[in-house]
TITIRO-668876 format. One record per residue (C-alpha): residue in three letters; x, y, z. Coordinates in steps of 0.5 Angstrom, whole numbers, m for minus. Layout:
N
REC   residu      px      py      pz
REC      ALA       X       Y       Z
...
//
This chain:
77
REC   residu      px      py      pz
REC      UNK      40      64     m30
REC      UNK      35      67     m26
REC      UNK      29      64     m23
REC      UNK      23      66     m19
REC      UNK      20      61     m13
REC      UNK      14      61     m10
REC      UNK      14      59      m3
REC      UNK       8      58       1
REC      UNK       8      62       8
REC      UNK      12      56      12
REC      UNK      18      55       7
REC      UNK      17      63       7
REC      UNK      18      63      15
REC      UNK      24      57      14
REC      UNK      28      59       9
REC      UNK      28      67      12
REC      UNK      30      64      19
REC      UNK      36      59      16
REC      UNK      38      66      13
REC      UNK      39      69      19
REC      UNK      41      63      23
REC      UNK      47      61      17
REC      UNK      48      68      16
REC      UNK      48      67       9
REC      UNK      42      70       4
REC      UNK      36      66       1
REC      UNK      39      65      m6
REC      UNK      46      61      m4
REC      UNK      41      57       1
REC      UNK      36      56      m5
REC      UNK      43      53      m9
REC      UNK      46      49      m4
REC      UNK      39      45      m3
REC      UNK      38      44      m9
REC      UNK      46      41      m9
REC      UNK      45      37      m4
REC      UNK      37      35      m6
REC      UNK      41      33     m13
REC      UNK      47      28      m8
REC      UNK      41      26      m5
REC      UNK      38      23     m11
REC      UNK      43      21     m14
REC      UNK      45      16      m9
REC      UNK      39      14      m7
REC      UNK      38      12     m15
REC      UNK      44       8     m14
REC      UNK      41       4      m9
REC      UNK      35       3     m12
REC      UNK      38       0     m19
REC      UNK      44      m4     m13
REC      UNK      37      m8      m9
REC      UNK      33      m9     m16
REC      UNK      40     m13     m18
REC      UNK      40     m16     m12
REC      UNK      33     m18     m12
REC      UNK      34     m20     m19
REC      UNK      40     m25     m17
REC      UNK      37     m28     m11
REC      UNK      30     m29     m16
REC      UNK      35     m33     m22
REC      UNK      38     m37     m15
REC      UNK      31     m40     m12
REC      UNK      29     m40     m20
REC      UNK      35     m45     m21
REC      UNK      35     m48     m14
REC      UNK      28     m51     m16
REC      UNK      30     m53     m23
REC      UNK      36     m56     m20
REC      UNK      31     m60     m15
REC      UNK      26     m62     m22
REC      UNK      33     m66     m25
REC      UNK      33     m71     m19
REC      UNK      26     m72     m18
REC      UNK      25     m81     m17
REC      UNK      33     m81     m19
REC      UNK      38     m84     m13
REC      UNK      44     m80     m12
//
């Protein structure tokens, strides 16, 4: 597949500059961000949906702690 980009003057000067540093051309460092974006994403996506979980978990345990508290309300131990 063929794709076009277009990149404002900055990530002109950074992509050309990478090409040089690397010395790989702009394509294969085009592909290898859009990789590593892509891990990126992916992880982070994990861990938005572990920490809603776990958000969850302690809402349902403060929830249950309180209603626990409700049965006991003017009854002795």
């Amino acid at each position: 597949m063929i794709a076009t980009v277009r990149l404002d003057s900055k990530l002109e000067t950074t992509l050309s500059n990478l090409s040089e540093e690397l010395d790989k051309n702009k394509s294969d460092i085009i592909r290898d961000a859009i990789v590593l974006y892509a891990k990126n994403f992916n992880k982070n996506k994990k861990r938005r949906i572990l920490n809603a979980v776990k958000k969850t978990k302690d809402i349902d345990k403060n929830e249950f702690l309180d209603f626990e508290d409700t049965l006991y309300d003017g009854i002795a131990r």
